[in-house]
C-alpha positions in Angstrom: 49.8 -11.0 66.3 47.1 -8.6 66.6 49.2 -6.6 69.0 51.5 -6.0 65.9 48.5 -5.2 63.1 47.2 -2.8 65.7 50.2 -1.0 66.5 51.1 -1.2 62.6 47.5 0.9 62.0 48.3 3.3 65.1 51.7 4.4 63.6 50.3 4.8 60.1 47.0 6.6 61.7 49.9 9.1 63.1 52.4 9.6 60.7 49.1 10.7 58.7 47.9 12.7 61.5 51.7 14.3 61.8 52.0 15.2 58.0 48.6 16.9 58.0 48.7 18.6 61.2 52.5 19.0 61.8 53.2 17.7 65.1 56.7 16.4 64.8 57.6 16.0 68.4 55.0 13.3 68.6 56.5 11.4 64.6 60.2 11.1 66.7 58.7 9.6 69.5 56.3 7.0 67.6 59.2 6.5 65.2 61.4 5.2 67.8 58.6 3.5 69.6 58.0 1.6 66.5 60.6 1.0 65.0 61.5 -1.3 68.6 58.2 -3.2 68.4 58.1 -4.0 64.2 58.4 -7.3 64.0 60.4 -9.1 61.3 60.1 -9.7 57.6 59.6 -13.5 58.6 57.4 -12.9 60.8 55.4 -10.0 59.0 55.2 -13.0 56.3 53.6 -15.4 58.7 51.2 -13.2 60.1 49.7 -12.0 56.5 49.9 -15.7 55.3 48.1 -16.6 58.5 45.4 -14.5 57.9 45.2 -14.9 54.2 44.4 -18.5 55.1 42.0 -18.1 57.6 40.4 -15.2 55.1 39.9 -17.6 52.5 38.6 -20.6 55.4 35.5 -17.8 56.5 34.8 -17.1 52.8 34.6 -20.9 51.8 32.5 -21.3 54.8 30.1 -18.8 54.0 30.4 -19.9 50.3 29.3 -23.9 51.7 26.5 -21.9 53.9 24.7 -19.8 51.1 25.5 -23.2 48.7 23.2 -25.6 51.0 20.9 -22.3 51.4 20.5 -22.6 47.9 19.9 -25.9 47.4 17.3 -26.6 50.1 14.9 -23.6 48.7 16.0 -25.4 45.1 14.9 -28.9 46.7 11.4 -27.2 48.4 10.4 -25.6 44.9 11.0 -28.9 42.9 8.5 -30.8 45.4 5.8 -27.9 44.9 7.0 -27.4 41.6 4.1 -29.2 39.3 1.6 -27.5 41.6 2.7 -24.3 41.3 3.7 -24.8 37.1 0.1 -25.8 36.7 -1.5 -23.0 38.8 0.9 -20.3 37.0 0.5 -21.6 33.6 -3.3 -21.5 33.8 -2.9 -17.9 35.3 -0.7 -17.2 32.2 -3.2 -19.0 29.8 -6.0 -17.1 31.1 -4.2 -13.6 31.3 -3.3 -14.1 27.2 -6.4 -15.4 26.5 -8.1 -12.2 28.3 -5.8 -10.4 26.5 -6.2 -11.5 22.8 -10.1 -11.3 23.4 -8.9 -8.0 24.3 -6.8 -6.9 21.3 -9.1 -8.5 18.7 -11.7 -6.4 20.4 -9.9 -3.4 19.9 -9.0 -4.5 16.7 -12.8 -5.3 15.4 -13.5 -1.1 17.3 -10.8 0.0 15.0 -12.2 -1.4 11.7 -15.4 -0.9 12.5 -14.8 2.7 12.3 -12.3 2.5 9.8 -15.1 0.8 7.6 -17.7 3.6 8.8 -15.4 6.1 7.7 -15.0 4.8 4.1 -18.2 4.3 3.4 -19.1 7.8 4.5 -16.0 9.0 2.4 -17.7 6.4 -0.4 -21.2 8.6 0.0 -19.4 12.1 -0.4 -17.7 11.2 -3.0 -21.0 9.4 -5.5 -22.7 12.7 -3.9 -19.6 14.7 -5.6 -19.7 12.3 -9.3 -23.5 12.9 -9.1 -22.8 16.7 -8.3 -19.9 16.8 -11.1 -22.0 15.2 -13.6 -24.7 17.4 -13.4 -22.1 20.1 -13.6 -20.9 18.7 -16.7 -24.5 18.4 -18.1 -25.3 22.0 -17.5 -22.2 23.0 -18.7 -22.9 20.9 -21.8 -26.3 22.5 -22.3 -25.1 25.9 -21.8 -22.5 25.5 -24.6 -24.7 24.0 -27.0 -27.1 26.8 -26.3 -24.7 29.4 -26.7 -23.1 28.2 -30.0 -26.7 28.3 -31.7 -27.3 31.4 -30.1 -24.3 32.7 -31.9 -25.1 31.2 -34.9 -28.4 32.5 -35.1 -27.0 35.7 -34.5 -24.2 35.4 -37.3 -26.9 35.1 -39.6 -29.1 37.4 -38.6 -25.6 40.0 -38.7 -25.2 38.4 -41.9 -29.0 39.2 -42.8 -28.6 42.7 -41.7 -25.2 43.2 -43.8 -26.6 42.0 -46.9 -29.8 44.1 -46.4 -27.4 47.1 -45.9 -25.5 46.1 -49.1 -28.8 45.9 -50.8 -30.0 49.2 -49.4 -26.6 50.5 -50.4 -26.4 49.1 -53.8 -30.1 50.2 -54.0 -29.1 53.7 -53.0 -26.4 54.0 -55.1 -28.1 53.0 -58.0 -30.9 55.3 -57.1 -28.4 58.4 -56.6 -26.6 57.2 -60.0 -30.1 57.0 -61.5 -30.7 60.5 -60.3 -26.9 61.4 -61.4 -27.6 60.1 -64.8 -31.1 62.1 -65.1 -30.2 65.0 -63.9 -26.8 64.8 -66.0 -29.3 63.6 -69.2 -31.4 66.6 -68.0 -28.5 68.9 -68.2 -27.6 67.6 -71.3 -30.9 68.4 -72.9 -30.8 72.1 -71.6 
């Protein structure tokens, strides 16, 4: 049987080698050669049922093999298994503890400047109301002081007019005084 798969490889190993490398002398020869030693369909049909079966045997063995593999590690970590559950969840418990001190650690760093910060904002910003305010103050003053300065000086304008009325009115009647002598003067001429 082997006899046949190995001569069924050779031929097919060179027929390829003839098509690629063109030696046809050598494709009559093996084609007659093999074409006496191909064995029939039957046969053919035996041989790859044959070693289908024993395929499939070597695969269920190795299957059964790797199975009682399997099971025996399964059967050595269920007899150390509350040992080892206990030891690793203690591990775990004391990792997550470790790292929720950790975290709340970081956590308490992180508000603890947060809260710095806003109370340093909090300080600028009554230094800034108290700054504003007495902004707002001078501001006030300066307006109030401003408006009665220009009151003051309204009146005093206003002062100053009505003296310059009066010294007009005072004028004119001086000059029409002078007009009306000096016209009663003529007159009397």
């Amino acid at each position: 049987m082997k006899d046949l798969y190995l001569n069924a490889i050779i031929l097919l190993l060179l027929t390829r080698l003839n098509r690629c490398c063109g030696f046809s002398s050598v494709k009559r020869k093996l084609t007659v050669m093999s074409l006496s030693k191909l064995p029939s369909p039957e046969e053919s049909a035996k041989a790859l049922g044959h070693y289908m079966a024993k395929s499939h045997e070597d695969k269920l063995q190795a299957l059964r093999k790797l199975e009682s593999e399997k099971n025996a590690e399964i059967r050595a970590f269920k007899s150390n298994q509350p040992s080892q559950i206990d030891a690793t969840l203690k591990d775990y418990m004391v990792k997550s503890h470790e790292e929720k001190l950790r975290a709340l650690a970081e956590l308490s760093d992180k508000k603890n400047a947060e809260i710095f910060q806003l109370r340093k904002e909090i300080s600028e910003l009554r230094n800034e109301k108290h700054l504003i305010a007495e902004y707002q103050e001078f501001i006030s003053k300066y307006m109030l002081k401003a408006q009665e300065e220009k009151f003051l000086l309204m009146q005093q304008l206003k002062k100053k007019q009505k003296n310059v009325v009066k010294n007009e009115v005072a004028k004119n009647e001086v000059v029409k005084e002078k007009t009306e002598q000096s016209g009663v003067m003529k007159s009397f001429e």
